[in-house]
C-alpha positions in Angstrom: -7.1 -29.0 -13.0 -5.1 -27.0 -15.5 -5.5 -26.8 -18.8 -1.9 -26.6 -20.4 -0.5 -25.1 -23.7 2.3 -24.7 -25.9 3.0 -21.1 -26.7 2.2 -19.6 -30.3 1.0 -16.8 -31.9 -2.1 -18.1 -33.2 -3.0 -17.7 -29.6 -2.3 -14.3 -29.4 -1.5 -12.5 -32.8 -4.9 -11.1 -33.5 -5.2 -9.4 -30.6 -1.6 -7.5 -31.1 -1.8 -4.1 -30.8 -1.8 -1.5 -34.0 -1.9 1.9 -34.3 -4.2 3.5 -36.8 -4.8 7.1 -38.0 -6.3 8.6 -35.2 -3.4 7.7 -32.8 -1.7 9.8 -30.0 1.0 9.0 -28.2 -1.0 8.6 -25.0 -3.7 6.4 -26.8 -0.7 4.0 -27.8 -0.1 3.6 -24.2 2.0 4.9 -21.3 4.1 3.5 -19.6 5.7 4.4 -16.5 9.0 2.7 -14.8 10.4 3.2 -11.4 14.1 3.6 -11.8 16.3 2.4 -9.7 20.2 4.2 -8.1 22.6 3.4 -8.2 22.0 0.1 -10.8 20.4 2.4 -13.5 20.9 -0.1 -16.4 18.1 -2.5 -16.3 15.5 0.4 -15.9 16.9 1.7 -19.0 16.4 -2.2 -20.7 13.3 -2.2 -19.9 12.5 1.4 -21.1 13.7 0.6 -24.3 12.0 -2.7 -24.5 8.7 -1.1 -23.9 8.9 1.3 -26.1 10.6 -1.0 -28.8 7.1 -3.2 -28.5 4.5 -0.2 -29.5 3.9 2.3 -26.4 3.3 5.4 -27.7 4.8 7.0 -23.9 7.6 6.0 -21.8 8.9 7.0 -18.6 11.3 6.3 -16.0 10.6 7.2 -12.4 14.2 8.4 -11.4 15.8 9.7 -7.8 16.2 13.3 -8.5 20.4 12.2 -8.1 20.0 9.7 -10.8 18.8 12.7 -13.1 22.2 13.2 -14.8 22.6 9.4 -15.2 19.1 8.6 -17.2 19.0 11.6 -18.5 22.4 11.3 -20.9 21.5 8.0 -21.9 18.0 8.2 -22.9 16.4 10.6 -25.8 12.9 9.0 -26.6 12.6 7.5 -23.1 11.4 10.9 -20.9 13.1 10.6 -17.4 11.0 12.3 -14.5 12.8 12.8 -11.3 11.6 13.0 -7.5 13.0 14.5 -5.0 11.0 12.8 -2.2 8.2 10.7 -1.8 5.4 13.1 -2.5 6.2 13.9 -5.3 6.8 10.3 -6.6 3.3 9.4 -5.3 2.7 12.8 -8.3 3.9 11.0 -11.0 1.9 8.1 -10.1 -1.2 9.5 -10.2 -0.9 10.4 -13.7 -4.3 9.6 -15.2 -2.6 9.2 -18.5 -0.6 6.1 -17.1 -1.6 3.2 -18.7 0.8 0.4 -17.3 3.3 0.2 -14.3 6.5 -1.6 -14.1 8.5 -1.5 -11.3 11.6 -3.8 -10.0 14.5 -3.7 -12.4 17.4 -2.3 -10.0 15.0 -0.8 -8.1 16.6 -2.2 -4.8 15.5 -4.4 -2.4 14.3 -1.1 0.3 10.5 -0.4 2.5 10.8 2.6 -0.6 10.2 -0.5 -3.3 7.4 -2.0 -1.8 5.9 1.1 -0.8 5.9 2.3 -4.4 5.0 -1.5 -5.7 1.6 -1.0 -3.3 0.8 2.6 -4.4 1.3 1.4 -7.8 -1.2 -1.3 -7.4 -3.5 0.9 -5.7 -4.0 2.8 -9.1 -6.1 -0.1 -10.0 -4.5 -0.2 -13.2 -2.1 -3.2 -14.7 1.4 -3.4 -12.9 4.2 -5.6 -13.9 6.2 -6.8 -10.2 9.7 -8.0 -11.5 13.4 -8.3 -9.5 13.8 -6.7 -6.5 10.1 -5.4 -5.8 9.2 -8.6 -5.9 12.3 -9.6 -3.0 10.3 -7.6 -1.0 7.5 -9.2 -0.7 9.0 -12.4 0.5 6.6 -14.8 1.7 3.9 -12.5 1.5 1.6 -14.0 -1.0 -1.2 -12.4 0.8 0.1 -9.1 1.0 0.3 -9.2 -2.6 -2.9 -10.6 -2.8 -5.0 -8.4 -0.6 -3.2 -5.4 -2.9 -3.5 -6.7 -6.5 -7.0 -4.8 -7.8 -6.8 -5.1 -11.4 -4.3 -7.0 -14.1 -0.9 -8.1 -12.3 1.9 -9.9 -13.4 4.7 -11.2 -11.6 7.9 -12.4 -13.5 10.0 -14.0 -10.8 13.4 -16.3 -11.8 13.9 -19.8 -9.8 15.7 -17.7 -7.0 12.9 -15.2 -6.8 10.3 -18.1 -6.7 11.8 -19.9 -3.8 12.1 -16.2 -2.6 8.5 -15.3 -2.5 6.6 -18.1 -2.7 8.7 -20.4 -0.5 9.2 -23.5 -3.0 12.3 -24.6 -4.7 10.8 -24.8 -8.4 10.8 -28.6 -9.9 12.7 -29.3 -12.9 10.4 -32.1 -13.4 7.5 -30.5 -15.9 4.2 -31.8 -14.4 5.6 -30.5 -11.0 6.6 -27.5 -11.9 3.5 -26.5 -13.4 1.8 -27.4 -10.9 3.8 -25.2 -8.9 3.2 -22.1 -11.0 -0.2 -22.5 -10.9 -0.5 -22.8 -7.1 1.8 -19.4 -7.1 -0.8 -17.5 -9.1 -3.5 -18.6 -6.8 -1.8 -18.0 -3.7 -0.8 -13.9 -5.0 -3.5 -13.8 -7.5 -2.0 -12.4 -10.1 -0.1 -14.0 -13.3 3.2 -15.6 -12.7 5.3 -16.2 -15.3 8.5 -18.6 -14.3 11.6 -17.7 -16.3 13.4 -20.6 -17.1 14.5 -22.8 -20.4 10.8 -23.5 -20.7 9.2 -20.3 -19.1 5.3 -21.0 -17.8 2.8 -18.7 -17.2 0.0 -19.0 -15.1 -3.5 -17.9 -14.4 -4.6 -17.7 -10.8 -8.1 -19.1 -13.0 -6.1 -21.7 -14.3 -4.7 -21.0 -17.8 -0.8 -22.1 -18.4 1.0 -21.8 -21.3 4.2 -23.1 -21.8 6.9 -21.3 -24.0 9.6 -23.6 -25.3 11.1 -21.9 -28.0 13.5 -19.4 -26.0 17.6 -19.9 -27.1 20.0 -20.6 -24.7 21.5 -17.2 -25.3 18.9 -15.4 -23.5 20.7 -16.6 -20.1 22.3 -13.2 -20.3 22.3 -10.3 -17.6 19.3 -8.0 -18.7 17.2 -10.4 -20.6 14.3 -10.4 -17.7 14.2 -6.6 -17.8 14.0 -6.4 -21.5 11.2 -9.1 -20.8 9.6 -7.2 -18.2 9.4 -4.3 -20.5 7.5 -5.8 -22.9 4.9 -7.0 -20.8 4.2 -3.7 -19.5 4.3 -2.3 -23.0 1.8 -4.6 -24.2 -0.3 -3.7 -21.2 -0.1 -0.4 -21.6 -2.1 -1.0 -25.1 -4.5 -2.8 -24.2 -3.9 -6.4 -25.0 -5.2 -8.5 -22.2 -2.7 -9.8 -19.5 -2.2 -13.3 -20.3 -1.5 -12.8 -24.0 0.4 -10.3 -23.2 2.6 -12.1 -21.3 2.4 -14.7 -24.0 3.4 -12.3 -27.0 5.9 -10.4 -24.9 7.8 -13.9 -24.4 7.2 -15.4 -27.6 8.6 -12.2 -29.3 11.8 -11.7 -26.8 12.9 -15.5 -27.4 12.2 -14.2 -31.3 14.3 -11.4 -31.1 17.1 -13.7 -29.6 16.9 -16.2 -32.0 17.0 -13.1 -35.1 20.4 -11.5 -33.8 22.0 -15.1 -32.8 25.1 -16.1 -30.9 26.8 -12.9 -29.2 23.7 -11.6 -27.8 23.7 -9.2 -24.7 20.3 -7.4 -23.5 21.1 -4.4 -25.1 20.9 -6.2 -28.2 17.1 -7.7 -28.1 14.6 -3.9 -28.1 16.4 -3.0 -31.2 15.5 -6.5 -32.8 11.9 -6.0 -31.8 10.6 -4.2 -34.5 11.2 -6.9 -37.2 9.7 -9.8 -35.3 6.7 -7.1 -34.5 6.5 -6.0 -38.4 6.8 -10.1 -39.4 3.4 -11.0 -36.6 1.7 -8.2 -38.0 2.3 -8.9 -42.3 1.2 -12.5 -41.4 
């Protein structure tokens, strides 16, 4: 049994995070991205997303060659680069990380999963998106066996017949019911892209969002997405809200700047649909 909803914000407003006097930039959150080379652009999304929605800290994980790359096209977004694995493993230790994000043009290598598995071995929350999830193709109980604290797994159609090994429904009932066996089989949340994106609970919560324009099918839009989450995460707000706000807000943002949207367009429309949930 599931116990299904429609996606609002009086589900999840009052729990949105705000700063107050007192704040830091590292209470306000931290979070770190792996970034990928030589696809350096939906990192970058997804930077911006995160810190769009409220984190106080942002990083990007970079190759120490992708330096020059992240480095002239981010100014608020700090860009911290490895030279080898040791020193990745570093930056992931952090004790002031307080969220993990880690798939947008990563690439689909042994190095992503690697780094998706040390990440969840901090035992703090991790968003699995794109190509880290590819890697981890029908290994629901890899994933499983791994996931210690809050997880959350944003997979498209392709990336859910990838992993989990079933073509998703377009049929509603079906579909959810899919979803929600998905979350129980990795147990962590599982949020289907898709007109009508579901997230699921491996406990058994699913909230359907329905409000998401058509012109969010646009290259990027999952990383901005993916961003969110982890921002959200990073403050505090607990996972499936988080995932609910996050996509609640990015299909908000679309429907703000209108026809003509491309990715780079939704962080920057963040702030008014974040000011508008927070007047209310």
């Amino acid at each position: 049994m599931y116990d299904t909803q429609t996606n609002a914000p009086a589900l999840w407003q009052p729990l949105l995070p705000q700063p107050h006097a007192q704040s830091h930039k590292y209470s306000r959150g931290y979070v770190l991205i792996q970034g990928g080379y030589p696809v350096t652009g939906a990192a970058r999304l997804a930077a911006m997303a995160a810190a769009r929605c409220g984190a106080g800290m942002t990083a990007i994980a970079a190759p120490e060659v992708a330096l020059p790359i992240y480095a002239s096209a981010l100014l608020s977004v700090m860009v911290k680069p490895y030279a080898h694995a040791a020193e990745l493993q570093t930056l992931l230790e952090d004790t002031r990380v307080s969220s993990y994000l880690i798939g947008p043009g990563a690439g689909i290598s042994q190095d992503t999963r690697l780094t998706t598995l040390a990440m969840l071995a901090t035992g703090k929350p991790v968003v699995i998106d794109a190509d880290a999830l590819t890697t981890f193709a029908g290994q629901t109980d890899t994933l499983k066996q791994a996931i210690g604290a809050s997880c959350v797994i944003t997979p498209h159609e392709g990336e859910f017949k990838s992993v989990f090994g079933i073509s998703a429904a377009h049929d509603r009932p079906t579909r959810i019911t899919q979803v929600m066996t998905a979350a129980q089989a990795c147990g962590a949340i599982v949020l289907l892209k898709g007109a009508h994106t579901i997230i699921a609970t491996p406990e058994g919560r699913v909230l359907i969002n329905e409000q998401a324009p058509s012109t969010l099918a646009t290259a990027g839009a999952g990383d901005v997405l993916a961003g969110m989450i982890a921002s959200l995460l990073a403050q505090g707000m607990p996972a499936f809200e988080a995932c609910a706000a996050a996509t609640w807000m990015h299909a908000q943002a679309a429907r703000l700047f209108g026809v003509g949207l491309i990715a780079e367009d939704l962080p920057g429309m963040i702030p008014a649909v974040l000011q508008a949930l927070l007047k209310t």
